[in-house]
Every structure is written in structure tokens, then in C-alpha cells.
TIZA-707444 format. One record per residue (C-alpha): residue in one letter; x, y, z. Coordinates in steps of 0.001 Angstrom, whole numbers, plus 500000, padded with zeros to 6 digits. Layout:
// residues N
<r><code>A</code><east>X</east><north>Y</north><up>Z</up></r>
...
//
This chain:
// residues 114
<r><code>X</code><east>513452</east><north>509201</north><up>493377</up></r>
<r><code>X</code><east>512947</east><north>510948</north><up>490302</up></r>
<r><code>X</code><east>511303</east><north>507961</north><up>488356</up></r>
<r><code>X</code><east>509320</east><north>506267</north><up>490513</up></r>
<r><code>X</code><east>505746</east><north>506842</north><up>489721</up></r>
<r><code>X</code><east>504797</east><north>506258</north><up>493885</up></r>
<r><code>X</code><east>506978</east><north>509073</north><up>494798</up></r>
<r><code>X</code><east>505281</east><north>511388</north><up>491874</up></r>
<r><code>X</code><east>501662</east><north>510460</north><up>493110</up></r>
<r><code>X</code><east>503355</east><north>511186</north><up>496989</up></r>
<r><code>X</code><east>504926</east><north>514220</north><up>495758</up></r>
<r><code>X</code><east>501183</east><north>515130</north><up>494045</up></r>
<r><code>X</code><east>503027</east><north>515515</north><up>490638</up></r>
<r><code>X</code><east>500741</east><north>512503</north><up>489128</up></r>
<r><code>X</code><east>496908</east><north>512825</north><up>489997</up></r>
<r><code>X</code><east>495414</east><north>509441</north><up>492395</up></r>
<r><code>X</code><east>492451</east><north>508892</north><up>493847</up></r>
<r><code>X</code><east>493997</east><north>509427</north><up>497321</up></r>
<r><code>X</code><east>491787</east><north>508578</north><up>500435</up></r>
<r><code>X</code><east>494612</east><north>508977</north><up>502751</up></r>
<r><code>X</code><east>497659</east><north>511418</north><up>503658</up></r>
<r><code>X</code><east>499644</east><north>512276</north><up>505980</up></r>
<r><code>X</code><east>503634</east><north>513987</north><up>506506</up></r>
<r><code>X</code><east>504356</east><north>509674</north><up>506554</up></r>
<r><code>X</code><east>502487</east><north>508191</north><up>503970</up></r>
<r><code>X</code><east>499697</east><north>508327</north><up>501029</up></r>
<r><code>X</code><east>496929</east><north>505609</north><up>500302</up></r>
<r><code>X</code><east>495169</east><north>505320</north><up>496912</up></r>
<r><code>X</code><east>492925</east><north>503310</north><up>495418</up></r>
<r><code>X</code><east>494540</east><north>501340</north><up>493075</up></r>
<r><code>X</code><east>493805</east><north>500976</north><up>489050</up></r>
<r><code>X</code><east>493374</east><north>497658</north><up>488424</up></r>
<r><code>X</code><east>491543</east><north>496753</north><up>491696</up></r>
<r><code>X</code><east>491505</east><north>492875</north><up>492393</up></r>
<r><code>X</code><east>488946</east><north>492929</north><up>495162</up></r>
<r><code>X</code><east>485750</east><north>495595</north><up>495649</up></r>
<r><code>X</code><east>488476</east><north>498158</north><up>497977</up></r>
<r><code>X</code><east>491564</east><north>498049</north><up>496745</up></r>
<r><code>X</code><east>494168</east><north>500507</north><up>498559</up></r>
<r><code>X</code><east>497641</east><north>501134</north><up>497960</up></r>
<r><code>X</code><east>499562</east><north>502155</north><up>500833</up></r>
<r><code>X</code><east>502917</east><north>503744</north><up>500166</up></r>
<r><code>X</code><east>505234</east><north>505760</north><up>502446</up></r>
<r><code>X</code><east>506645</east><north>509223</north><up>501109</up></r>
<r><code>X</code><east>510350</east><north>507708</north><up>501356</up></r>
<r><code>X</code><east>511814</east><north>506035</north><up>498667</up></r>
<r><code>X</code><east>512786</east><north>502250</north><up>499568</up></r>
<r><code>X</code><east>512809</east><north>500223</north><up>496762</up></r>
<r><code>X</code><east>511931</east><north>497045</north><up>498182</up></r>
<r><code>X</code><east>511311</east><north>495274</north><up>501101</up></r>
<r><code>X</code><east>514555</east><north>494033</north><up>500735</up></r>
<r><code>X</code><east>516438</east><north>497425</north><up>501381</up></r>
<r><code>X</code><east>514345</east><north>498204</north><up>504233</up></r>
<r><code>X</code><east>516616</east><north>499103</north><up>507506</up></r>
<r><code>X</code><east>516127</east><north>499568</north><up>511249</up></r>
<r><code>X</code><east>515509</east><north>503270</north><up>510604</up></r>
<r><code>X</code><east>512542</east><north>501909</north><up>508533</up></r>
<r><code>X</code><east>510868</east><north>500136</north><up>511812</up></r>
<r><code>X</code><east>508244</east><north>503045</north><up>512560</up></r>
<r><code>X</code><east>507799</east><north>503499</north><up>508630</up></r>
<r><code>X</code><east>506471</east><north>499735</north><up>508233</up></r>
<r><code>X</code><east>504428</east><north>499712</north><up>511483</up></r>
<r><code>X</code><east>502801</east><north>502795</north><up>510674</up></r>
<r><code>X</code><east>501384</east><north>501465</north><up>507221</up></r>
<r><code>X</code><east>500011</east><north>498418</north><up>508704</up></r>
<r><code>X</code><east>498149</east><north>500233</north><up>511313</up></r>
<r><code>X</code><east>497061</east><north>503515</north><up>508407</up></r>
<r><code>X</code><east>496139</east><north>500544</north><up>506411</up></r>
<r><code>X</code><east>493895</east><north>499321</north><up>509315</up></r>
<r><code>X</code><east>492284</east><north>502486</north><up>509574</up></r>
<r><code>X</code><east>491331</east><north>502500</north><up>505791</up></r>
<r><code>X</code><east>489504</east><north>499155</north><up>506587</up></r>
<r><code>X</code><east>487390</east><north>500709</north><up>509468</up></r>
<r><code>X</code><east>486976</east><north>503643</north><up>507659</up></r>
<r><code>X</code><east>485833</east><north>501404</north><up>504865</up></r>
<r><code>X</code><east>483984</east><north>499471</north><up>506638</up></r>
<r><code>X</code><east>485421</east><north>495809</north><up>506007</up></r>
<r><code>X</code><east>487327</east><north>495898</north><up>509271</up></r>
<r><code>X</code><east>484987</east><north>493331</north><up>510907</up></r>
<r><code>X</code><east>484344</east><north>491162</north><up>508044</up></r>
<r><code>X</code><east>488073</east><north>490917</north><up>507438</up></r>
<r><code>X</code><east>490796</east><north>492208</north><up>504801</up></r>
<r><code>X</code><east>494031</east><north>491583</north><up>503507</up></r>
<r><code>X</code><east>497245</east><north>493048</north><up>503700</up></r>
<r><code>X</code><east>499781</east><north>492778</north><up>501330</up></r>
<r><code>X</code><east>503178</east><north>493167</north><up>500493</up></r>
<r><code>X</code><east>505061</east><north>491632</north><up>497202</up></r>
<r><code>X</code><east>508737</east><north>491747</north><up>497055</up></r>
<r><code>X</code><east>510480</east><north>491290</north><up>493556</up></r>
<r><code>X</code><east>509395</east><north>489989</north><up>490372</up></r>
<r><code>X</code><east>508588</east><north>486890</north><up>491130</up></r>
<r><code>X</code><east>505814</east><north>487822</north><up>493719</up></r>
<r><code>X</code><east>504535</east><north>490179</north><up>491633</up></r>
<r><code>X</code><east>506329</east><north>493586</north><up>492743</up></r>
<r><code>X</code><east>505684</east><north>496053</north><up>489915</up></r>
<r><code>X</code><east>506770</east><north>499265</north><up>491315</up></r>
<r><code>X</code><east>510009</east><north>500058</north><up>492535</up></r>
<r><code>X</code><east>508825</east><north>501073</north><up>495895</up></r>
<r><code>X</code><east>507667</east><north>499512</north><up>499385</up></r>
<r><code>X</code><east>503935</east><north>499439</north><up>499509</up></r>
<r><code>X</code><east>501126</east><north>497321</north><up>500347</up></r>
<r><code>X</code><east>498342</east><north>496356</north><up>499056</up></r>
<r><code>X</code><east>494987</east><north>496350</north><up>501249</up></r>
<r><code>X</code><east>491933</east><north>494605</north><up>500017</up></r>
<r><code>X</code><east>488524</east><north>493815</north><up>501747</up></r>
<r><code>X</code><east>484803</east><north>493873</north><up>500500</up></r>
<r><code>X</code><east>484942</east><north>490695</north><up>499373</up></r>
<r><code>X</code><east>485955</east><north>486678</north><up>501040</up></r>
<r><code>X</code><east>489266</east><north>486308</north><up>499823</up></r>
<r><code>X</code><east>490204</east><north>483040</north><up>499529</up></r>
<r><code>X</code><east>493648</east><north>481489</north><up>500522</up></r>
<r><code>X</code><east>496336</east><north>480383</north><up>499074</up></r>
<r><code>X</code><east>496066</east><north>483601</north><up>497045</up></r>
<r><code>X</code><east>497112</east><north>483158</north><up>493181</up></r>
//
């Protein structure tokens, strides 16, 4: 989509301080970080929300869990723990018009989050 700032960092058109890549997806480190590692997981397709996400999406979503996964061994925090996660509309907290997730770790996080 032509707007949507994830698929101009995916498409390399805006510059990110990308740590992963792949034909699938691209993980960043986000710019307002709410924990020490703060990743942004996004895939290369455009789905606006988790709410248009289809069958055909199946292998999209799995494979972001387990690249974000990797990012936390890589990392380093896969032992301690992290967090995965995923906001969907405004109301959650869903700022960008485009399935991602949000991995955080070098820190306890406490629960319920905000």
C-alpha cells in the first residue's frame, strides 16, 4: 500500500534500524521503545489489521511468532522471558495500518500490561 509507512520501511523506501529480513518479513527496532529491546515485526504484505487476516495468512502469522522468537535468542532475553504483542484497532492501541507485533524483553514485564 502506497501510504503505509510499514510497507515503505519493507519496501526500504524509509530508513529503520532493521535487525531482521527476509523475502517474508522485516523486524526493526522500534522508536519509542517501551522496554530495553523493543522489535517490530511486520510482514512485507499489506493486511491492515488483524481483523482482515485470512486462511492464506496462516503461514504469514506463524512465521512472525517464531522470527520474533529468534530475535529474542539472538538477543539474548529468550531464557529470561519476552513478550509478544499484537494490538488490533484503536482502542488497543493499533497505530499503524498494518499487522505487526511488537516483541519486548530485557526487562520483567509486569502483567496486566497498561
Amino acid at each position: 500500500m502506497a501510504d503505509c509507512i510499514f510497507c515503505k520501511i519493507a519496501a526500504g523506501e524509509i530508513k529503520s534500524n532493521i535487525v531482521h529480513q527476509d523475502e517474508q518479513v522485516v523486524a526493526f527496532r522500534d522508536i519509542n521503545p517501551q522496554a530495553p529491546t523493543h522489535i517490530v515485526v511486520i510482514p512485507r504484505v499489506h493486511v491492515a489489521s488483524l481483523n482482515n487476516l485470512g486462511p492464506e495468512h496462516d503461514h504469514v502469522v506463524g512465521y512472525l511468532v517464531r522470527v520474533a522468537a529468534q530475535i529474542a535468542e539472538d538477543e539474548g532475553f529468550s531464557e529470561q522471558g519476552y513478550r509478544i504483542v499484537a494490538n488490533c484497532g484503536p482502542d488497543a492501541g493499533q497505530s499503524v495500518d498494518h499487522v505487526h507485533f511488537h516483541l519486548l524483553g530485557g526487562r520483567s514485564l509486569r502483567w496486566p500490561p497498561g
